[in-house]
C-alpha positions in Angstrom: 32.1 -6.0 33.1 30.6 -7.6 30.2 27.5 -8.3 30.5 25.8 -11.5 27.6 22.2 -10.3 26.5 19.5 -12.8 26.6 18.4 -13.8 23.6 14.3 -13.3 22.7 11.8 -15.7 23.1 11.4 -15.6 18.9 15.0 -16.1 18.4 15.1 -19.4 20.4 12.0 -20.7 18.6 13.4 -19.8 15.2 16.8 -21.7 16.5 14.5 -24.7 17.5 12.3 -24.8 14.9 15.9 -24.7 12.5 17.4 -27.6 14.6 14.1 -29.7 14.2 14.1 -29.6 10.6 17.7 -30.0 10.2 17.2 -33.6 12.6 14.3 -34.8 10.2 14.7 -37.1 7.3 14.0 -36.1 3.9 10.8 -37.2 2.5 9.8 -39.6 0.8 10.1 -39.8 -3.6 6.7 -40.4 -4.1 5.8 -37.3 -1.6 8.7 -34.6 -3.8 6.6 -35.9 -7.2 3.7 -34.7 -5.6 4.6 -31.6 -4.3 6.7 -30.3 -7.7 3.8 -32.2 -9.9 5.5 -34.3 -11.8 2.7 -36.6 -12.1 0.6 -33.8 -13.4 3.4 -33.9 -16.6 3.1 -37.3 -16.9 -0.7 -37.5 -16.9 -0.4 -34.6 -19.3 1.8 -36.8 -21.3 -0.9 -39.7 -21.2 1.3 -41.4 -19.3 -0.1 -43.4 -16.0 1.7 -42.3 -13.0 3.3 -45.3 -10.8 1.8 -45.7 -7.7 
């Protein structure tokens, strides 16, 4: 007989935790400036980040 092996308790929390970030919008322009620091070249650049 063939038997189907449960999988582990980590392996359905990775799976979930994959499907919840697939299901979430990306975020926001001003938020991906931020994080890479692109304002930080700009203010280096004396320019005045938009807000």
């Amino acid at each position: 007989m063939d038997q189907k092996k449960q999988p582990t308790k980590e392996a359905v929390r990775q799976w979930l935790q994959n499907k919840l970030v697939d299901r979430r919008p990306p975020p926001d322009p001003q938020q991906i400036r931020r994080e890479l620091g692109w304002d930080l070249v700009k203010v280096e650049r004396g320019e005045v980040p938009q807000r």
